[in-house]
C-alpha positions in Angstrom: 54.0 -12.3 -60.3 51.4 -12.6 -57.8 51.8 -11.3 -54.1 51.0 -15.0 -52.7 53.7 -15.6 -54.9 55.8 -13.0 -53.5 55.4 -14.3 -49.8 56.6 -17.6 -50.7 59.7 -16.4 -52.5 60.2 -14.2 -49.3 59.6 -17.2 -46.6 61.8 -19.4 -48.4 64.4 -16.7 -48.3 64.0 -16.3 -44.9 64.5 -20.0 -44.2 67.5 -20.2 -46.5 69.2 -17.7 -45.1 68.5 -17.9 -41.3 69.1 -22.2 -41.0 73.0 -22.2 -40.6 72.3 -20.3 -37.3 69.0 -21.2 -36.2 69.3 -22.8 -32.7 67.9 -26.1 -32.8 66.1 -26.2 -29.2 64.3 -22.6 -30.3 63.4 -24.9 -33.5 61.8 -27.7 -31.7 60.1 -25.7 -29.6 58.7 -23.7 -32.2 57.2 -27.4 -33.8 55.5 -28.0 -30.7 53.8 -25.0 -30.4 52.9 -25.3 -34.7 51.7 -28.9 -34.0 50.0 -28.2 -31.0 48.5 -24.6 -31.6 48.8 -23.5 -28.2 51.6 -22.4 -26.3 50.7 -24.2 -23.0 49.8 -27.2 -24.4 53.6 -27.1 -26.1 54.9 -26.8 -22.7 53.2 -29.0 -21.6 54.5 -31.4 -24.1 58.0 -30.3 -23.9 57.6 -30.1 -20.0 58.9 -26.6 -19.5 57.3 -23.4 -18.5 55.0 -21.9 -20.7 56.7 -18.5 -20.3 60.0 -20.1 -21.4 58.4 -21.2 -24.5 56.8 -18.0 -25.2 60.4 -16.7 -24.8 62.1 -18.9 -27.1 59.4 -18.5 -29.5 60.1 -14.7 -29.6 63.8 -14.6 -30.0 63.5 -17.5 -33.0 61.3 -14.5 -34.9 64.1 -11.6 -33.7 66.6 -13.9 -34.9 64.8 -14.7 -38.4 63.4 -11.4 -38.4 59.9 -12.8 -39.5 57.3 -13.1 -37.3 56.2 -16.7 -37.1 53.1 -17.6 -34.6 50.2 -15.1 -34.5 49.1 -15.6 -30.8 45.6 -15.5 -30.0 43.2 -15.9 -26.9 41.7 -19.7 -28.7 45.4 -20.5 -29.6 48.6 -20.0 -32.0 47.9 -20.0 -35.6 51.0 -20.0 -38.3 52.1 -17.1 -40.4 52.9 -17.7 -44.2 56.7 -17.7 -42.9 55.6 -20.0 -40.2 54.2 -22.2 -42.6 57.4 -22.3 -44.3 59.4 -22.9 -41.5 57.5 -25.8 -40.4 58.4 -27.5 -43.8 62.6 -26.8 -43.8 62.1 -27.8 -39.7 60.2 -30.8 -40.2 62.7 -32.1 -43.3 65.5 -31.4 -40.8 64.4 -33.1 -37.9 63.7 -36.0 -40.3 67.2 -36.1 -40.7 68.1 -36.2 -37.1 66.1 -39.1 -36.6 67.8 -40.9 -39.4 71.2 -40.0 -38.6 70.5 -40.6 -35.1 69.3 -44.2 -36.3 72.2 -44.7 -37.9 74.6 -43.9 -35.2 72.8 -46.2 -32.5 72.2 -48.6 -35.0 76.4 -49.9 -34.4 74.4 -51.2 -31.3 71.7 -54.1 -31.9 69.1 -52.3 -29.2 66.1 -50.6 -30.0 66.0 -47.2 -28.2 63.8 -43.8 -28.1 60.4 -43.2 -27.7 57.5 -44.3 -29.7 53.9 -42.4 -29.8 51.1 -45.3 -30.7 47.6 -43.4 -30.8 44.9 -46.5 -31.0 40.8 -46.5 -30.6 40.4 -47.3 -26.5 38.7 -51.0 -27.4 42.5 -51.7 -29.5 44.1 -49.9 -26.8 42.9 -51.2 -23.5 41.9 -54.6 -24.5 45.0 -55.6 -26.7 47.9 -53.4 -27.7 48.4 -52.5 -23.8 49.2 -56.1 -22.8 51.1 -56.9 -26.5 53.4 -53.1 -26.3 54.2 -53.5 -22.8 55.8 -56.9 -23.5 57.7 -55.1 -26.7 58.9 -52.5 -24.0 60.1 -55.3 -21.6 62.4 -56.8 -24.5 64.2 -53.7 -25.1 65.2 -51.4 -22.2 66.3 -48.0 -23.8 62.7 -48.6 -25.9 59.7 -46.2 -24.8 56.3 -46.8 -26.1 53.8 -44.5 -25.4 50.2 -46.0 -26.2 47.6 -43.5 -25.9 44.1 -45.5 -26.3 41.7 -42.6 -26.8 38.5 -42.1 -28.5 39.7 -40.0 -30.8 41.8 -39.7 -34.4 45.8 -38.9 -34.2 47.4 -36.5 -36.2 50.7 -37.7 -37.4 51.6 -34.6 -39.7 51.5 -32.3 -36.1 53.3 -35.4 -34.9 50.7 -36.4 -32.5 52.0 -39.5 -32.6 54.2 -41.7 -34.7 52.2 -44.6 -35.7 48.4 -44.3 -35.4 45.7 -46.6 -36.1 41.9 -45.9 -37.4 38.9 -47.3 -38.1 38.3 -45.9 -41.5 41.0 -46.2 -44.6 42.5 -42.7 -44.9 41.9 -41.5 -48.7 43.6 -38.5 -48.2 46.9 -37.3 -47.0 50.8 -38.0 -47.3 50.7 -41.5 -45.2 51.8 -45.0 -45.7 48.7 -47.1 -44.3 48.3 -50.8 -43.8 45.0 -53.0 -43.0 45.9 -55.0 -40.1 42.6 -56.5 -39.8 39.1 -57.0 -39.6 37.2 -57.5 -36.5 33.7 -58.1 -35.3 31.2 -56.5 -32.5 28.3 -58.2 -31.3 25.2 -57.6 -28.4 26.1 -58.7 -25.0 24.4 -58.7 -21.6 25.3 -60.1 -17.8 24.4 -63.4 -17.5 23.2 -61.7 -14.0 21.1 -59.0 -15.9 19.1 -61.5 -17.7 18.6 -63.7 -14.6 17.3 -60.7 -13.2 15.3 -59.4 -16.1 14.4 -61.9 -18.3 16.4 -63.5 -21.9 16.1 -61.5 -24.9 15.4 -63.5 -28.3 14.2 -60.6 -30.4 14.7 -57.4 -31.0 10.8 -57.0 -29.6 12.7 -58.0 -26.2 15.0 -55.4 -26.1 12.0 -52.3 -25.6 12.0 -50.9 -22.6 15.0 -52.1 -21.6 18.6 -49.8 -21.1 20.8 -49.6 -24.2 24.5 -49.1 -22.9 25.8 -46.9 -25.9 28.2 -44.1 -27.2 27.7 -40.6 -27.2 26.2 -39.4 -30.3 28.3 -35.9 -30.6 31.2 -37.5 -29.5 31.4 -40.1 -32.5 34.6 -39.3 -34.5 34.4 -41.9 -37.1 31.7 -43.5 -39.3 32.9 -46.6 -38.2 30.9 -45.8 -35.2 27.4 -46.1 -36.3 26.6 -50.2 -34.9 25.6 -48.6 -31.2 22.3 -46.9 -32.8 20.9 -50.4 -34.6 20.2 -51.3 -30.8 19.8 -47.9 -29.2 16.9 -47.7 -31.6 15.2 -50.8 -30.8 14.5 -48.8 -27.0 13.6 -45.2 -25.4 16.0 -46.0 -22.7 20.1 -44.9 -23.0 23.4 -44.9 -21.1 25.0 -43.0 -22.9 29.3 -43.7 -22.5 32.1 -41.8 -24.3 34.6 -44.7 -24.2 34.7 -48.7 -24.6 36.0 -49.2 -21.3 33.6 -47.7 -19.4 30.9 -48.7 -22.1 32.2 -52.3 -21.1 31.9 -51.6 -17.7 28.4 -50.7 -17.7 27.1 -53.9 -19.0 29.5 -56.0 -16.9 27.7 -54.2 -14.2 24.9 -55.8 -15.1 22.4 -52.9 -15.9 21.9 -52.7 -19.7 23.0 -54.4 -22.9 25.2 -52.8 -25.4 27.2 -53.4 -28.5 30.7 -54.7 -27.7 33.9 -55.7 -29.3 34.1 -59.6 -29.5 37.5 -59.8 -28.8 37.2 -58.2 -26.0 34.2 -59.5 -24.3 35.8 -62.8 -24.2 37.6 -61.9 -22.1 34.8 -61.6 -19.8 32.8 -65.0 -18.7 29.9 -63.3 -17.0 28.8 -61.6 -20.7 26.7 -63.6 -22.9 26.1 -62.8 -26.5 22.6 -62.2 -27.6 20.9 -61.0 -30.8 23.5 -62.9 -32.7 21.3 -61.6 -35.8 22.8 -58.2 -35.0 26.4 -59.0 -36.3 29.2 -55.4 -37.5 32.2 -55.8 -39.3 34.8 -53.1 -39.1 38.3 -52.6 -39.7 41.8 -51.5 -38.0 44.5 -49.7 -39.9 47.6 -48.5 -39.5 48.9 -45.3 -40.2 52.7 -44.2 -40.6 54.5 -41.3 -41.6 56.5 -41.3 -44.6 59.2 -39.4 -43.0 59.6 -41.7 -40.0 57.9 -44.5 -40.7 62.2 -46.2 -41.7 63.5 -45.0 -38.5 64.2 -47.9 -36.3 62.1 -47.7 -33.3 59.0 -47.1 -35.3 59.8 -49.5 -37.9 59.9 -52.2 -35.1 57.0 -51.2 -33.5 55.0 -50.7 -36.4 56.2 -54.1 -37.4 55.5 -55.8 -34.1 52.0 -54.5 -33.8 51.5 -55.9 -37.8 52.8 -59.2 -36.7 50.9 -59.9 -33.2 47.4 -58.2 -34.7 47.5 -60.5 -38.0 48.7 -63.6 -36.1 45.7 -62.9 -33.3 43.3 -62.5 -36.8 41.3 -65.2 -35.6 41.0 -63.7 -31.9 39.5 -60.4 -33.9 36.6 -62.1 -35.0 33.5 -64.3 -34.0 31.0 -66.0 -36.9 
């Protein structure tokens, strides 16, 4: 029998034995700091002090007599017993959330909180105005959308439901296409007053390319801003849509935007329609929340409003 083998036999033991008397709080805290990796940012989460989590965390390994985090300058990083715990804790706080479901479910309301993690185009431009409305039907609902440019985690329970750019190929996740959708060129009808129409990709030299930053690119997805930053020496480079958006609104450069969301915006015209990008949005759930009732019916409400706005998505 190998040693590896040896720690495992002896982490399990150490769960089976300790979990009728675990305190739950000193549990939860201890998944915060495992998903986060840092003790501040798990009290920051939890919204306690920092010391009290380093506190709790301690007397969870005195009571288990294992020792659980190793804590480092860069962050927290899981022991093998830690590793173990976060499996029996994680299956256990599954059940909570199902039985908790099941208890408020005598009621018809939908209550709790809900984490949506969504690119900042989906975010701002769409699910902001569509989740907010979700949140007005149902009073003891919370949503929390967090539009970043950025993936979500939902094994370290970053957030509950998250949606990418890419199809996942790996991990334990139930994922959905909710559609396809469209980006195109755009400048301020004031810019090319100012400066002149651009009909060829021999127009755009010389002029300023509103783009991403290159290093800050977390998805393949990403790649349409360099067919036009190419085509010219001169960049703005911008880490998000929104202020991506902004920038050409402003009426200083051209840049790739989403379609959908440009309409929104009268004063952008679309030019270059040869220079067309077809990409995707999917939605990611866990499999060991992904029933529970609040993020069934937000997972389900998102579905609905993004595939009945399909049309919206896109431009030919």
């Amino acid at each position: 029998m190998t040693q590896a083998h040896n720690n495992r036999q002896n982490c399990a033991s150490v769960v089976r034995k300790s979990e009728p008397s675990m305190n739950w709080d000193r549990i939860r805290i201890f998944l915060s700091v495992a998903r986060s990796g840092q003790i501040l940012a798990a009290a920051r989460r939890l919204g306690i002090n920092h010391a009290t989590v380093a506190r709790q965390l301690t007397a969870l390994e005195a009571e288990l007599g294992a020792k659980l985090v190793e804590r480092r300058t860069t962050g927290s990083v899981l022991t093998a017993a830690g590793e173990a715990l976060v499996a029996a804790a994680e299956r256990a706080e599954t059940e909570f959330l199902t039985v908790g479901d099941e208890i408020s479910g005598v009621a018809q309301e939908v209550s709790g909180t809900v984490r949506v993690g969504a690119p900042d185009g989906l975010g701002n431009y769409f699910l902001a105005g569509e989740l907010s409305g979700l949140a007005a039907l149902h009073p003891g609902l919370t949503i929390q959308l967090v539009p970043l440019p950025r993936t979500f985690s939902l094994s370290r329970r970053e957030a509950d439901l998250a949606i990418t750019l890419e199809e996942p190929r790996q991990g334990r996740l139930i994922v959905k296409k909710l559609t396809d959708y469209t980006l195109s060129v755009y400048a301020a009808e004031s810019y090319l007053t100012l400066h002149g129409p651009i009909l060829r990709d021999e127009d755009v030299r010389g002029r300023l390319v509103v783009t991403q930053v290159e290093d800050l690119v977390y998805s393949r997805a990403l790649d349409y801003g360099e067919a036009i930053a190419r085509l010219s020496d001169r960049r703005f480079e911008c880490g998000s849509v929104l202020g991506q958006m902004e920038a050409v609104r402003a009426g200083h450069g051209i840049g790739v935007l989403h379609d959908y969301a440009a309409r929104r915006f009268p004063e952008l015209v679309r030019i270059l329609p040869q220079h067309r990008f077809t990409r995707s949005y999917w939605l990611l759930s866990h499999p060991d929340t992904r029933d529970t009732r609040r993020v069934a019916e937000v997972a389900s409400f998102i579905t609905s409003r993004m595939r009945a706005s399909r049309n919206d998505f896109a431009v030919e």
